[in-house]
DSSP file (Angstrom, degrees, kcal/mol; ACC not computed):
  #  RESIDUE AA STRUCTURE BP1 BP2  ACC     N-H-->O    O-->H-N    N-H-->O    O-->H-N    TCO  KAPPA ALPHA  PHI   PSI    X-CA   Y-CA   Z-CA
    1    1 A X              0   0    0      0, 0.0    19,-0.8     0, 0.0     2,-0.5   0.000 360.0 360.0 360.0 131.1 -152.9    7.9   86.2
    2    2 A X  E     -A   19   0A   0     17,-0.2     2,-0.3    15,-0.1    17,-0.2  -0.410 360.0-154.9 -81.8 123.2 -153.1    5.2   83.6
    3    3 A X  E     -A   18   0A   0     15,-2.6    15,-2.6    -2,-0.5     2,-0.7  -0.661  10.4-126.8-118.9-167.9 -155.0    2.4   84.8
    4    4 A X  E     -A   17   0A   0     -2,-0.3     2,-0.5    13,-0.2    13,-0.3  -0.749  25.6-175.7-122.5  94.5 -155.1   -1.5   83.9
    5    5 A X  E     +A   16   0A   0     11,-2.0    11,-1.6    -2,-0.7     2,-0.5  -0.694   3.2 179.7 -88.7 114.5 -158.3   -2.8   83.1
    6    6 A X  E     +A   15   0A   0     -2,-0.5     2,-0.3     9,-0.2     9,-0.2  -0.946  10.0 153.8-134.3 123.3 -159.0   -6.8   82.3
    7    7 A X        -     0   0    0      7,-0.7     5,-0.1    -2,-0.5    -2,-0.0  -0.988  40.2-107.3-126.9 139.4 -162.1   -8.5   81.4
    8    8 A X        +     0   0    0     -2,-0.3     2,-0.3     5,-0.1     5,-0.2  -0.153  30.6 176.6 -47.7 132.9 -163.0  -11.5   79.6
    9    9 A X  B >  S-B   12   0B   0      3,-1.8     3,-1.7     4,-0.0    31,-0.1  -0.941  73.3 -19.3-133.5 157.5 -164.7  -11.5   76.1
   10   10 A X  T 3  S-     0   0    0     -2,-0.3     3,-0.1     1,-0.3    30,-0.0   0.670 129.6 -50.1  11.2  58.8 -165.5  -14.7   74.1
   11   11 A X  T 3  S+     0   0    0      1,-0.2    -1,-0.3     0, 0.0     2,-0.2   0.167 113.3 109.9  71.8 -16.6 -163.1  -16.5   76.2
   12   12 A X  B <   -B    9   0B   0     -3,-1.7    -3,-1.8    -5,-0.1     2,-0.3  -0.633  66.6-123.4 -88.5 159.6 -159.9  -14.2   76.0
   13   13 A X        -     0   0    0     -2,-0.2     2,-0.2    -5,-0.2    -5,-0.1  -0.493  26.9-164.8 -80.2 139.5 -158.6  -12.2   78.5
   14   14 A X        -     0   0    0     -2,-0.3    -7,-0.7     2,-0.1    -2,-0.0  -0.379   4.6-164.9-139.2  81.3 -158.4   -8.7   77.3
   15   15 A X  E     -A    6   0A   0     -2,-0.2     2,-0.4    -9,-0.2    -9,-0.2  -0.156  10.8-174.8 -81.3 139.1 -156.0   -6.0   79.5
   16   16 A X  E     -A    5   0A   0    -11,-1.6   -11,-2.0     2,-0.1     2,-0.5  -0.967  11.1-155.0-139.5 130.8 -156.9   -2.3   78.4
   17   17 A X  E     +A    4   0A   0     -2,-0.4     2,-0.6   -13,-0.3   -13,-0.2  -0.815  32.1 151.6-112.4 111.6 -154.6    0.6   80.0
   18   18 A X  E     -A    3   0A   0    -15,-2.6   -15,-2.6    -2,-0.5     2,-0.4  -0.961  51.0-108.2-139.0 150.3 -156.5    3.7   80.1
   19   19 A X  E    S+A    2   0A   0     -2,-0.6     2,-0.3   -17,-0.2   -17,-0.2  -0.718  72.7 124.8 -70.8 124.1 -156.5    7.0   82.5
   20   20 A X        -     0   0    0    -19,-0.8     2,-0.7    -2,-0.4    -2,-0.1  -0.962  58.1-125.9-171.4 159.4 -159.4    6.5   84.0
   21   21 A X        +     0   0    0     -2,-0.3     2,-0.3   -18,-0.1    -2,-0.0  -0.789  38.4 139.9-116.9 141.0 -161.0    6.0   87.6
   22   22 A X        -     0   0    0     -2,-0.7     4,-0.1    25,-0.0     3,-0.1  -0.710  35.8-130.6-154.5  98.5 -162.9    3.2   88.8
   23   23 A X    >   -     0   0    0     -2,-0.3     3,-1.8     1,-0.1     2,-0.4  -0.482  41.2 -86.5 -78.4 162.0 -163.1    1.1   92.2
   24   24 A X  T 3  S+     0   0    0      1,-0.3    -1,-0.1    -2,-0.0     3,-0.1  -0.245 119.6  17.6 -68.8 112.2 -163.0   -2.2   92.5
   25   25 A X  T 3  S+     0   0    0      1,-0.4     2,-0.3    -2,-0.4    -1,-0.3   0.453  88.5 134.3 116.3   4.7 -166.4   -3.7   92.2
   26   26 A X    <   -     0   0    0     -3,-1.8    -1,-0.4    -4,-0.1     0, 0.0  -0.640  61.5-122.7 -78.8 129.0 -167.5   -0.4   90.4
   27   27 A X        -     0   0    0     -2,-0.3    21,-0.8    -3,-0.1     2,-0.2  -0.557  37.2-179.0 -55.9 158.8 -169.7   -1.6   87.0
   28   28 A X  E     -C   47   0C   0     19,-0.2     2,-0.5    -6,-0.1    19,-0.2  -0.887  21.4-125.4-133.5 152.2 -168.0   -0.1   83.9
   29   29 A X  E     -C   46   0C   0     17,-2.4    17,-1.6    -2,-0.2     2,-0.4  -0.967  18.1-157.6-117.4 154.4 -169.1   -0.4   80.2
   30   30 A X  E     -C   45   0C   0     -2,-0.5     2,-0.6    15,-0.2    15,-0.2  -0.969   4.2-160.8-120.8 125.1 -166.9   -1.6   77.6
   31   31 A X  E     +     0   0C   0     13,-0.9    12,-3.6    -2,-0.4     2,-0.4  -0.807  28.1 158.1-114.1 153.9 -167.4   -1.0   74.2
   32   32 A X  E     -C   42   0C   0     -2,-0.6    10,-0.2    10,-0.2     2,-0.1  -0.906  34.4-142.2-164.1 108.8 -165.6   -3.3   72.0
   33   33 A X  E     -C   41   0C   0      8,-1.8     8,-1.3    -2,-0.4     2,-0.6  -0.364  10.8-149.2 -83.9 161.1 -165.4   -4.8   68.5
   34   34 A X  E     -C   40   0C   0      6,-0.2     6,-0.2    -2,-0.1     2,-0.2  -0.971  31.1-154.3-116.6 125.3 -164.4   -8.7   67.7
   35   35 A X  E >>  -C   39   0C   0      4,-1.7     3,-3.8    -2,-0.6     4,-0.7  -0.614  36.3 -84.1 -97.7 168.9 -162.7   -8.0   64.3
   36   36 A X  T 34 S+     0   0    0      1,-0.4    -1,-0.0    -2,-0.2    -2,-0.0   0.799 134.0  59.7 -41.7 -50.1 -162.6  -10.9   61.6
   37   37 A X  T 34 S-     0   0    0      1,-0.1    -1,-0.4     2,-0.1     3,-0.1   0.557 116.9-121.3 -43.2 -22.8 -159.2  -12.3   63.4
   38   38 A X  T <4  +     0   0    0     -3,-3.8     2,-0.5     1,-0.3    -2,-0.2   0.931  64.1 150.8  50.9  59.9 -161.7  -12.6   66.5
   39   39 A X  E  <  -C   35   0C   0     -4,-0.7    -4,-1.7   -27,-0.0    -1,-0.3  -0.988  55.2-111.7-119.0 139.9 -159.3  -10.3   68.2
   40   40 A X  E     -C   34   0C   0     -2,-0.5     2,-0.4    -6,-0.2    -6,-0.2  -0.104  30.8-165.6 -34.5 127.5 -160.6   -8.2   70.7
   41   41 A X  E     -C   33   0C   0     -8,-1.3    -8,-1.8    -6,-0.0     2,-0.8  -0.865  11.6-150.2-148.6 114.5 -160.6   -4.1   69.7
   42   42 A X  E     +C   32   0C   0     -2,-0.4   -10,-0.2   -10,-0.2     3,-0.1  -0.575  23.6 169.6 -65.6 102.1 -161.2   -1.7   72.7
   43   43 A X  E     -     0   0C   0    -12,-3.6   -11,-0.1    -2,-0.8    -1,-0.0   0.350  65.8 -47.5 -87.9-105.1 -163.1    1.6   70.9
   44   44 A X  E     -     0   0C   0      1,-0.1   -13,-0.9   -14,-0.0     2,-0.5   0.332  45.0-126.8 -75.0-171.2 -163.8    2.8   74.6
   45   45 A X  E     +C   30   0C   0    -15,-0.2     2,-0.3    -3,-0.1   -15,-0.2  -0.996  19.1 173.7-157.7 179.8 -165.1    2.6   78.6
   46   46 A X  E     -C   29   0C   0    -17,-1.6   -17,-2.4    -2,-0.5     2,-0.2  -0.989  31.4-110.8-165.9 162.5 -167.3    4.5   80.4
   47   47 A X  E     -C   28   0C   0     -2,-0.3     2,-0.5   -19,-0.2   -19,-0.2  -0.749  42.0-110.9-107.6 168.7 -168.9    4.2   84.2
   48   48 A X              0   0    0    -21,-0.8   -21,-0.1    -2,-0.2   -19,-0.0  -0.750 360.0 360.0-103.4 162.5 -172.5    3.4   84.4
   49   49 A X              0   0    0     -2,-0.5    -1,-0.1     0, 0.0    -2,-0.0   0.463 360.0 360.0 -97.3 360.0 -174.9    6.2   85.6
């Protein structure tokens, strides 16, 4: 089940839909470029160990 993930990066909102499992309050990492456009670019996520 695809789920909907949004966090704040340099001030944007950033929604990321990925299968993945997580609960609410769970940490995640996001790994994430700001390209020249200073748009947001999700390469992955991950839980933390």
């Amino acid at each position: 089940m695809k789920q909907s993930f949004v966090f704040r990066v340099e001030g944007q909102d950033v929604e990321y839909r990925v299968s993945f499992h997580a609960n609410p309050g769970e940490s995640i990492k996001v790994f994430y470029v700001v390209d020249q456009q200073r748009r947001i670019l999700v390469k992955g996520i991950a839980q933390v160990d």
